[in-house]
PDB file with one MODEL, atoms N, CA, C and O in Angstrom:
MODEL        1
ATOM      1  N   UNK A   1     119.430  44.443 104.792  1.00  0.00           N
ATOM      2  CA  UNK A   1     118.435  45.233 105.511  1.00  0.00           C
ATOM      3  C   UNK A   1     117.241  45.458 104.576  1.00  0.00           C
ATOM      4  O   UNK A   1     117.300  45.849 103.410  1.00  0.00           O
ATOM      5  N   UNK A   2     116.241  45.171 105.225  1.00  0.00           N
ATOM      6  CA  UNK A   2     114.675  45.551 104.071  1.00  0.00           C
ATOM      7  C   UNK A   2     114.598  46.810 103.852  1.00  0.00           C
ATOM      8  O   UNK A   2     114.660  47.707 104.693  1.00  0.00           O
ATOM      9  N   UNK A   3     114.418  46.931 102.374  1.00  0.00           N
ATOM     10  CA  UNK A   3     113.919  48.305 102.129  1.00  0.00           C
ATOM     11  C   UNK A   3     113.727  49.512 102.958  1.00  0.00           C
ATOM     12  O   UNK A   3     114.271  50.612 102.858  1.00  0.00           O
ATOM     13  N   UNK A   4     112.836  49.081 103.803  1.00  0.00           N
ATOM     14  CA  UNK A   4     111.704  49.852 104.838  1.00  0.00           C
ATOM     15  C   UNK A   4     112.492  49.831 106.140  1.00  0.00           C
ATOM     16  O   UNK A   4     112.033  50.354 107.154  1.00  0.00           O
ATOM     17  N   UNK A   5     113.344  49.397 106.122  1.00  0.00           N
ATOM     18  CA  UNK A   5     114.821  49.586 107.295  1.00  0.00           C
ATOM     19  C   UNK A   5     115.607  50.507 107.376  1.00  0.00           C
ATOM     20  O   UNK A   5     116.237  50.636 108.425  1.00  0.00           O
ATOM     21  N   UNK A   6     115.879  51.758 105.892  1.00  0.00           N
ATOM     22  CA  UNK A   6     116.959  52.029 106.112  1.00  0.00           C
ATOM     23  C   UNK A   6     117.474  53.049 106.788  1.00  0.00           C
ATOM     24  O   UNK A   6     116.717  53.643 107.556  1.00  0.00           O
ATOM     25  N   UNK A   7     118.755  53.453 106.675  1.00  0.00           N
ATOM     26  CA  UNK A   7     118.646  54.184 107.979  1.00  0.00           C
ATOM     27  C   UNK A   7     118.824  55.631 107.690  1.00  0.00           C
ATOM     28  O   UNK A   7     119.375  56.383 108.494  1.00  0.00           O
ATOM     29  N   UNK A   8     118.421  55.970 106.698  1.00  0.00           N
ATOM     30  CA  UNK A   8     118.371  57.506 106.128  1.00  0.00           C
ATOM     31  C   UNK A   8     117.104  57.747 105.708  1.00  0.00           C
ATOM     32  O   UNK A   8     116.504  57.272 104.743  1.00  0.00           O
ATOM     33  N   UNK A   9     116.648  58.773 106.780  1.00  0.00           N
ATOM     34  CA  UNK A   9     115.170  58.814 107.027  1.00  0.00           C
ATOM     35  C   UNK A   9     114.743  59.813 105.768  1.00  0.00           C
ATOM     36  O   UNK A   9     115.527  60.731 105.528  1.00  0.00           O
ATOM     37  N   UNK A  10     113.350  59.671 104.815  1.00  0.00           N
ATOM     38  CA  UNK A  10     113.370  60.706 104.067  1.00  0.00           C
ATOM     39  C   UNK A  10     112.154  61.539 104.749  1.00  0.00           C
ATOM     40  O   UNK A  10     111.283  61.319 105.591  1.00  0.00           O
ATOM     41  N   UNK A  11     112.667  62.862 103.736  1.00  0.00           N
ATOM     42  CA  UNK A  11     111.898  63.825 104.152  1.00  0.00           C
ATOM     43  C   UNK A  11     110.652  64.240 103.552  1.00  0.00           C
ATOM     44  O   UNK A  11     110.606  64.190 102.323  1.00  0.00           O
ATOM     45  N   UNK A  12     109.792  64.578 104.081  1.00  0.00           N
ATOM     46  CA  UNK A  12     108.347  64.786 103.923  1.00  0.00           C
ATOM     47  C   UNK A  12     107.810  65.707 102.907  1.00  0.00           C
ATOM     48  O   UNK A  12     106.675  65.662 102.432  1.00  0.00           O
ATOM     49  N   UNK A  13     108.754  66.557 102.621  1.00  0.00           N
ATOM     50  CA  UNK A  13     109.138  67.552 101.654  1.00  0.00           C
ATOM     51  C   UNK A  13     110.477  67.600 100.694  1.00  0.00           C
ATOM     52  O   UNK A  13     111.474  66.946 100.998  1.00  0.00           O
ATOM     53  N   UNK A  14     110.425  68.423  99.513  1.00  0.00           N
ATOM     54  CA  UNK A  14     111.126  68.491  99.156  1.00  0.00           C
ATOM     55  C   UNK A  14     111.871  69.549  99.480  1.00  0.00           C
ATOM     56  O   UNK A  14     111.159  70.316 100.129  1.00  0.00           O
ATOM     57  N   UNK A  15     113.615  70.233  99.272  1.00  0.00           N
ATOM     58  CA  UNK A  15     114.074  70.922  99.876  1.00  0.00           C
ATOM     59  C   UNK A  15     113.275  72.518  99.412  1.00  0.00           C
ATOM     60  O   UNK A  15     113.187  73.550 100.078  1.00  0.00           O
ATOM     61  N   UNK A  16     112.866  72.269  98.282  1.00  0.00           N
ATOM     62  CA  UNK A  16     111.712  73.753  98.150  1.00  0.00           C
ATOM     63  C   UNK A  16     110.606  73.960  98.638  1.00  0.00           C
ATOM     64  O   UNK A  16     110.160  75.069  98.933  1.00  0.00           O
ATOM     65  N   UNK A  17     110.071  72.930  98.766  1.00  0.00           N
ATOM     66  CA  UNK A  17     108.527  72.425  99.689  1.00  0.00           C
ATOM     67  C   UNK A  17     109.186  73.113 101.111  1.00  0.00           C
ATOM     68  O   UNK A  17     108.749  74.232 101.378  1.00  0.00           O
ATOM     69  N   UNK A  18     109.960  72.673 101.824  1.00  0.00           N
ATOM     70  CA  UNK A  18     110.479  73.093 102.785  1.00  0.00           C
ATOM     71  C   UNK A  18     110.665  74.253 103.344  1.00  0.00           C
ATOM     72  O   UNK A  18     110.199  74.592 104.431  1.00  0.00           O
ATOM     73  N   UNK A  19     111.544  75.094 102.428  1.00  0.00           N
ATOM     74  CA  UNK A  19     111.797  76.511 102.326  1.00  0.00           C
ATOM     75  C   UNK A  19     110.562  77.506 102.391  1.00  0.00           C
ATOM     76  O   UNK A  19     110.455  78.554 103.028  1.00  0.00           O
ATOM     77  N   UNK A  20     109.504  76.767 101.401  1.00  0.00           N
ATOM     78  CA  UNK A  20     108.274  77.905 101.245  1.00  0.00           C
ATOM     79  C   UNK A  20     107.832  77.445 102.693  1.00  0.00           C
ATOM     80  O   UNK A  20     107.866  78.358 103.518  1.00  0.00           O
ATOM     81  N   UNK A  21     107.425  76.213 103.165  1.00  0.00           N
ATOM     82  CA  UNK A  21     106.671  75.984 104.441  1.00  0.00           C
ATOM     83  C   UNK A  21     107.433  77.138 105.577  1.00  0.00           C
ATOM     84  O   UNK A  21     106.887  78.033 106.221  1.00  0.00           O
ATOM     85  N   UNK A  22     108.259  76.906 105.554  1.00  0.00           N
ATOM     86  CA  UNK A  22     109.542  77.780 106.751  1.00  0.00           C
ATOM     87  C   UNK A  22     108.811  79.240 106.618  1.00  0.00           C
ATOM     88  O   UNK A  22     108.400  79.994 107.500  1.00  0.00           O
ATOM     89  N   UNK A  23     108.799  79.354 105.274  1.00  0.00           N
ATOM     90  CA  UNK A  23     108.850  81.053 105.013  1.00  0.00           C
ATOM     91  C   UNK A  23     107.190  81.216 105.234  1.00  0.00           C
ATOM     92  O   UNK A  23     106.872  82.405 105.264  1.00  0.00           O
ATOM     93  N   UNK A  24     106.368  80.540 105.352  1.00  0.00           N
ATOM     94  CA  UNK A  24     104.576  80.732 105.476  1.00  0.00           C
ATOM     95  C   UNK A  24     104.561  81.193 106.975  1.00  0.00           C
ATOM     96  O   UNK A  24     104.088  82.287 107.280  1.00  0.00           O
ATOM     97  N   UNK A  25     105.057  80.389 107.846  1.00  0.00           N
ATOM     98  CA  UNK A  25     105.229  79.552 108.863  1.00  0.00           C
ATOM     99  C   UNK A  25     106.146  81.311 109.645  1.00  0.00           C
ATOM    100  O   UNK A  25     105.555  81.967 110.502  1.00  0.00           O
ATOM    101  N   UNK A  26     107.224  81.633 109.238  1.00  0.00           N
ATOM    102  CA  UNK A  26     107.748  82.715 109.508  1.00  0.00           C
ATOM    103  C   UNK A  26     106.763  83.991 109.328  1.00  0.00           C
ATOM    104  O   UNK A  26     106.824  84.817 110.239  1.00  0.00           O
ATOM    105  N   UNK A  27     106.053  84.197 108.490  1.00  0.00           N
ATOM    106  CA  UNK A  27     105.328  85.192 108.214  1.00  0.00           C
ATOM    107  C   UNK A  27     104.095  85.683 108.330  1.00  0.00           C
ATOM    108  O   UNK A  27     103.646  86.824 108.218  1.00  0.00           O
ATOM    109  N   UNK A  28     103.370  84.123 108.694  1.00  0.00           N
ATOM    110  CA  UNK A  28     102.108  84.056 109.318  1.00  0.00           C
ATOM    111  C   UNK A  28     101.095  83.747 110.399  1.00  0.00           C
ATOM    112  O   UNK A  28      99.900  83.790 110.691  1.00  0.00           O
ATOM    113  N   UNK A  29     102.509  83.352 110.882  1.00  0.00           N
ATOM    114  CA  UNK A  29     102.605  81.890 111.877  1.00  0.00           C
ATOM    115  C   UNK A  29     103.331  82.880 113.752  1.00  0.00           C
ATOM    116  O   UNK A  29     104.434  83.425 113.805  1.00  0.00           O
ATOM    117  N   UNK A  30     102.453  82.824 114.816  1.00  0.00           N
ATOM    118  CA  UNK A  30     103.360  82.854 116.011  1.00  0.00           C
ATOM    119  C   UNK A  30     103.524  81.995 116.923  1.00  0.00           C
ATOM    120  O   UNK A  30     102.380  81.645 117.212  1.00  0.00           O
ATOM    121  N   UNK A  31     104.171  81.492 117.493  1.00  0.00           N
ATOM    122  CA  UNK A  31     104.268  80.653 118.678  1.00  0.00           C
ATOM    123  C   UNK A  31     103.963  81.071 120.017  1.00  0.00           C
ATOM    124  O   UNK A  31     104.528  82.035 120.535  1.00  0.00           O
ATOM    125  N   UNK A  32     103.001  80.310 120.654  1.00  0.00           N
ATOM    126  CA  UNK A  32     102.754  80.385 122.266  1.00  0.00           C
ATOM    127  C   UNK A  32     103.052  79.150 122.667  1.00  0.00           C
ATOM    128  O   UNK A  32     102.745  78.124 122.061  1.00  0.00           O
ATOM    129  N   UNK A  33     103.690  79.223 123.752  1.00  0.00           N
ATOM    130  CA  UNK A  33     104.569  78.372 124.928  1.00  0.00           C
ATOM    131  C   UNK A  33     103.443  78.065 126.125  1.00  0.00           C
ATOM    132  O   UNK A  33     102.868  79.090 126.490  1.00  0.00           O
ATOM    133  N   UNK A  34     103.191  77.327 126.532  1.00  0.00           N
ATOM    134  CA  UNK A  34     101.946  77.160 127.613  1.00  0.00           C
ATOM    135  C   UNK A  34     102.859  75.878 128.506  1.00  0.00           C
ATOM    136  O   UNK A  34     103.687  75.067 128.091  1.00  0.00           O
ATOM    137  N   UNK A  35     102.244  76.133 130.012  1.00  0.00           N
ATOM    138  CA  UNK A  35     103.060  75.055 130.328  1.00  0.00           C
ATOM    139  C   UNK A  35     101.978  74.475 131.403  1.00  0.00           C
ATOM    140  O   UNK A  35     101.232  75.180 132.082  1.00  0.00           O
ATOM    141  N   UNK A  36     102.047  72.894 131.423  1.00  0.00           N
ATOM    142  CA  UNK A  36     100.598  72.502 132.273  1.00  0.00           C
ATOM    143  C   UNK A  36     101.620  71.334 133.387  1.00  0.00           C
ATOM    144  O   UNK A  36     102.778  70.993 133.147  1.00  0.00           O
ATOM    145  N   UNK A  37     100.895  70.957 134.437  1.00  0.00           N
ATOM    146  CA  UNK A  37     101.365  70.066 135.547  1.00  0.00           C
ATOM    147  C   UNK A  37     101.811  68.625 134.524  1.00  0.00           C
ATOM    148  O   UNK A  37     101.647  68.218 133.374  1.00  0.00           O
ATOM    149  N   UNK A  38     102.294  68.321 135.469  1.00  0.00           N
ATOM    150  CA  UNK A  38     103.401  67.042 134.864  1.00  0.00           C
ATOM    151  C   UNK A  38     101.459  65.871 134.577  1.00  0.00           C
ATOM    152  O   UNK A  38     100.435  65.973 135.253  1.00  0.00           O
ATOM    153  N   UNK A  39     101.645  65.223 133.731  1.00  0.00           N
ATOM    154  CA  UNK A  39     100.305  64.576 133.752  1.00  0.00           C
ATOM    155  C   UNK A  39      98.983  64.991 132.785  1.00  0.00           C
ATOM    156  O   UNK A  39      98.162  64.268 132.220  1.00  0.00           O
ATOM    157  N   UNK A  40      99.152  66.784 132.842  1.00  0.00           N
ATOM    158  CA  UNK A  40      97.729  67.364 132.015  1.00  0.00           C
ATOM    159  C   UNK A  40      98.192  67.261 130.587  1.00  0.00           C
ATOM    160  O   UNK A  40      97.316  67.550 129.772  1.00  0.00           O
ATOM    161  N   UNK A  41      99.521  66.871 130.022  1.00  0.00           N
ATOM    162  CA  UNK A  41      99.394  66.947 128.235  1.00  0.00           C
ATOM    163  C   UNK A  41      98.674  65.959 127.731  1.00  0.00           C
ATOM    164  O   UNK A  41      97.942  66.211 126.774  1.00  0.00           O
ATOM    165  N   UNK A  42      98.740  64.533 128.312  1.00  0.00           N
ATOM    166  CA  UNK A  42      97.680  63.835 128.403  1.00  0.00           C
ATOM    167  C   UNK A  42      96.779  64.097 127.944  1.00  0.00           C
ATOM    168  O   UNK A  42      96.449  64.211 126.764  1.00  0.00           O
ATOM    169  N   UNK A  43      96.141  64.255 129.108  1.00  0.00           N
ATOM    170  CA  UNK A  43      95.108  64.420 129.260  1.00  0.00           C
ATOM    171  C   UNK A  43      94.367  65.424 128.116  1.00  0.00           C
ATOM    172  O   UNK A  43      93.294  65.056 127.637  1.00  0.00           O
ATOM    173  N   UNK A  44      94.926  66.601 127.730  1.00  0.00           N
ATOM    174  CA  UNK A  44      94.728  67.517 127.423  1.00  0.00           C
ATOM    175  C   UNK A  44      94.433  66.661 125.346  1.00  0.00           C
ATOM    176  O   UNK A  44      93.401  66.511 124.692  1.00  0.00           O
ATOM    177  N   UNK A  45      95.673  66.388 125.077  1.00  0.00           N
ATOM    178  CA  UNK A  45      95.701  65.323 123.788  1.00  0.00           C
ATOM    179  C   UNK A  45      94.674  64.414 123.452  1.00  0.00           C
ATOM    180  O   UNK A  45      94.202  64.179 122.340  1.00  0.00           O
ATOM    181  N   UNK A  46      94.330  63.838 124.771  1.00  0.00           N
ATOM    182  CA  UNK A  46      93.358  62.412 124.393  1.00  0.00           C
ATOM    183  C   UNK A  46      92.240  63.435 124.534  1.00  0.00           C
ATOM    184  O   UNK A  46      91.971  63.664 123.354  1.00  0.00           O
ATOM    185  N   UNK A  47      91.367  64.242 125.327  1.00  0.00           N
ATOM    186  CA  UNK A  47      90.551  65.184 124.821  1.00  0.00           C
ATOM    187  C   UNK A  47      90.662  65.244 123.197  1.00  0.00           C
ATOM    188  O   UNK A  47      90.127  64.546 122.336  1.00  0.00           O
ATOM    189  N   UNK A  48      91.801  66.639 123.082  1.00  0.00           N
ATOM    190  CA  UNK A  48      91.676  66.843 121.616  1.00  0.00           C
ATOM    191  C   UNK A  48      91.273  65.457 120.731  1.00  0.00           C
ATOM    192  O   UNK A  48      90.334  65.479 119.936  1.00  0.00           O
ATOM    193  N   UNK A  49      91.931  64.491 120.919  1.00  0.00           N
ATOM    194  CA  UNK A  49      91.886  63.561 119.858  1.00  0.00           C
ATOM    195  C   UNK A  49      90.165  62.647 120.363  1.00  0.00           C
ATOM    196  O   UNK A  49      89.512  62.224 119.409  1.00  0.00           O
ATOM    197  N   UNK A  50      89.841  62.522 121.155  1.00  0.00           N
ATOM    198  CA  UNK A  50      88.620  62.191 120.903  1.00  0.00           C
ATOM    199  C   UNK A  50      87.589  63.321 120.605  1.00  0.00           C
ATOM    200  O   UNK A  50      86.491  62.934 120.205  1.00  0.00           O
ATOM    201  N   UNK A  51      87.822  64.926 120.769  1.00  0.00           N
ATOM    202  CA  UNK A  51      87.387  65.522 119.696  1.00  0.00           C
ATOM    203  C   UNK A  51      87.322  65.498 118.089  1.00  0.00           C
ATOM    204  O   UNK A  51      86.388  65.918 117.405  1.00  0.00           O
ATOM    205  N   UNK A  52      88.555  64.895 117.622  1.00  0.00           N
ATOM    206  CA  UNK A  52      88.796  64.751 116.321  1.00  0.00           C
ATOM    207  C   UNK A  52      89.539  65.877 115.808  1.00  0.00           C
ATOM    208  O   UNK A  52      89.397  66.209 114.631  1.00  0.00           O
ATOM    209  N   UNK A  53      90.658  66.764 116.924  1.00  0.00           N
ATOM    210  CA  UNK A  53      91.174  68.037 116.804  1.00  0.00           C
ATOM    211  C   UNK A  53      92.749  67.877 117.300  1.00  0.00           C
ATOM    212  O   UNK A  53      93.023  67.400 118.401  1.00  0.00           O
ATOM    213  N   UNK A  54      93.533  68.234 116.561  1.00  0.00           N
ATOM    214  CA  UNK A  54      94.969  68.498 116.855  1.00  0.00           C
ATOM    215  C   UNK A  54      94.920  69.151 118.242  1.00  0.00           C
ATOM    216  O   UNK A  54      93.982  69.880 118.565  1.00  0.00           O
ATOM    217  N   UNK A  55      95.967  68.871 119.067  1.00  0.00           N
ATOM    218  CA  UNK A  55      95.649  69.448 120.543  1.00  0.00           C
ATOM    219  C   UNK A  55      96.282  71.155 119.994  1.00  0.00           C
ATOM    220  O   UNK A  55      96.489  71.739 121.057  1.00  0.00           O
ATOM    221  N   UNK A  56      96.652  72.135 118.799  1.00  0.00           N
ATOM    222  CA  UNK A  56      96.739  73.087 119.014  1.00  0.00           C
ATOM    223  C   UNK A  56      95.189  73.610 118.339  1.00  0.00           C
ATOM    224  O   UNK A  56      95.127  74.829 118.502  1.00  0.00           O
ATOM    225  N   UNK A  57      94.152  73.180 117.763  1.00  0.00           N
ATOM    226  CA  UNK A  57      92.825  73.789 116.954  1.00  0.00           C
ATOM    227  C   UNK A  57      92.347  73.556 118.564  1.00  0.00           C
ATOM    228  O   UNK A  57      91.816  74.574 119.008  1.00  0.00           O
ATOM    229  N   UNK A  58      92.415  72.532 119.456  1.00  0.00           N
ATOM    230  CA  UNK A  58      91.670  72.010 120.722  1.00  0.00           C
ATOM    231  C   UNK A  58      92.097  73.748 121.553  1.00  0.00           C
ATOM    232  O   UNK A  58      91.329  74.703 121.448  1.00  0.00           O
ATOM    233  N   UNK A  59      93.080  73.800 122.123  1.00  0.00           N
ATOM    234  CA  UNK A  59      93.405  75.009 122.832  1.00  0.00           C
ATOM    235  C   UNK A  59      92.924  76.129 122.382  1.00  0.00           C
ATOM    236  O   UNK A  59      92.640  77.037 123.163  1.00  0.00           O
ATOM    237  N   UNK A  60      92.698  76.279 120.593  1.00  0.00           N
ATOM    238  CA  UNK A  60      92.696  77.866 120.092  1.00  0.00           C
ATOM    239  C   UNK A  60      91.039  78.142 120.335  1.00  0.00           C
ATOM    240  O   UNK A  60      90.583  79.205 120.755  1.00  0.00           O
ATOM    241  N   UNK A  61      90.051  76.657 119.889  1.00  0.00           N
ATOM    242  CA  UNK A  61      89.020  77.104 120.267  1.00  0.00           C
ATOM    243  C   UNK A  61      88.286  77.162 121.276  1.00  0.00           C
ATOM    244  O   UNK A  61      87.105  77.507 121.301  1.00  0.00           O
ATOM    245  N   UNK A  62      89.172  76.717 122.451  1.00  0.00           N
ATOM    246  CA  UNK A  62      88.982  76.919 124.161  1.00  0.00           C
ATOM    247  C   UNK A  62      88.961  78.443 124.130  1.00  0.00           C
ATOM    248  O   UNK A  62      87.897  79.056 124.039  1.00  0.00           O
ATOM    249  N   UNK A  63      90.185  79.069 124.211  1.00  0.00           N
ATOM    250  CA  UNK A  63      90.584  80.362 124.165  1.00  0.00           C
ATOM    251  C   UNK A  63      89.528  80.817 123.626  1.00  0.00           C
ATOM    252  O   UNK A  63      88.585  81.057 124.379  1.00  0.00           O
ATOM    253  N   UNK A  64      89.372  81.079 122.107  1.00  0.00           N
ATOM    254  CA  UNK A  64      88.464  81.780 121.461  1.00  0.00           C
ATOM    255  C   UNK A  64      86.774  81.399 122.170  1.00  0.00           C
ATOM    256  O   UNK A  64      85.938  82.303 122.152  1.00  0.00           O
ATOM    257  N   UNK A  65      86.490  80.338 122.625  1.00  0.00           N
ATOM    258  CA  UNK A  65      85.229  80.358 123.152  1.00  0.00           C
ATOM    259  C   UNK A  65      85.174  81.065 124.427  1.00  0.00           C
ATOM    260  O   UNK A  65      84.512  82.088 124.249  1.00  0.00           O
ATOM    261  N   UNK A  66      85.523  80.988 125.480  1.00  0.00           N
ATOM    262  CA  UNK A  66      85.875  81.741 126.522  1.00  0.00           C
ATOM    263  C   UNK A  66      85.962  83.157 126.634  1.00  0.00           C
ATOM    264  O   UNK A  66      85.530  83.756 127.620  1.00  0.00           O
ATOM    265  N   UNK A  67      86.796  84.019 125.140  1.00  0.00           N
ATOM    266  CA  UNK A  67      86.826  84.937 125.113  1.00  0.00           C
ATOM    267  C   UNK A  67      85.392  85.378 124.590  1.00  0.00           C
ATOM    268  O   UNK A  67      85.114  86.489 125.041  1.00  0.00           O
ATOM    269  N   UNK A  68      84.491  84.902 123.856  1.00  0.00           N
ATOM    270  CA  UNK A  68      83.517  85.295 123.152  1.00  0.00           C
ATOM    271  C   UNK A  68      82.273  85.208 124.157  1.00  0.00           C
ATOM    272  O   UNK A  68      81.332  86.002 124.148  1.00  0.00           O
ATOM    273  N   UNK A  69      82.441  83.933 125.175  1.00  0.00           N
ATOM    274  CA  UNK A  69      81.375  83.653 126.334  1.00  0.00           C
ATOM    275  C   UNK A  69      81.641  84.915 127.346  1.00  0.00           C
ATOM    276  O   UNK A  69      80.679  85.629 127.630  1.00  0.00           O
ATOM    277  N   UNK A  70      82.960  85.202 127.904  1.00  0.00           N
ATOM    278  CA  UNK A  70      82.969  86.310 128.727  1.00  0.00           C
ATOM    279  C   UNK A  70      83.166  87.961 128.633  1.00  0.00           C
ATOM    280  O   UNK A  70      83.365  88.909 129.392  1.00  0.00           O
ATOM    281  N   UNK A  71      82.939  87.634 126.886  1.00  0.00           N
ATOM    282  CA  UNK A  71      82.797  89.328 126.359  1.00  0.00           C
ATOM    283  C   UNK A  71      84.653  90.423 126.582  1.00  0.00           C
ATOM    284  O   UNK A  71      84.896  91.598 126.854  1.00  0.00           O
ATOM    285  N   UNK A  72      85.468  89.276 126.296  1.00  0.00           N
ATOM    286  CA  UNK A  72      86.878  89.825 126.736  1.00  0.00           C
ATOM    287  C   UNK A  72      87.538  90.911 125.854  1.00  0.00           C
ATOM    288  O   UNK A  72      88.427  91.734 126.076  1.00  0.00           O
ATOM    289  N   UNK A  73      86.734  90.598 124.703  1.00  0.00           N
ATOM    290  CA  UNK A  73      87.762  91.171 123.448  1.00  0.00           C
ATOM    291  C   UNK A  73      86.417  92.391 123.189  1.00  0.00           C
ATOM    292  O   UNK A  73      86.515  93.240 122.303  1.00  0.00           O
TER     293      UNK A  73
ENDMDL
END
């Protein structure tokens, strides 16, 4: 099997790299759940990415513009 075959995938981090990410990620970090019609993640992705934006920076500065255009906050 080539090198570049095998079947023990490595990891991107090391197991301390890991731990601190977890613990940033735990402490700084919240999760929102959004849910769109079968079809809009798409859509929603190839946006972001022909913005040049991860589809979660794409959503945060929807939100945040919206809130700042309609005086919400």
């Amino acid at each position: 099997m080539p090198e570049h075959e095998t079947k023990e995938k490595k990891s991107r981090y090391t197991p301390s790299q890991a731990k601190a990410a977890k613990r940033y990620l735990t402490e700084n970090v919240e999760d929102i759940k959004i849910r769109v019609r079968k079809g809009e993640k798409m859509k929603y992705k190839e946006a972001a990415a022909n913005a040049g934006e991860s589809l979660n920076t794409f959503i945060i500065k929807a939100m945040n513009e919206r809130i700042e255009k309609e005086n919400l906050l």
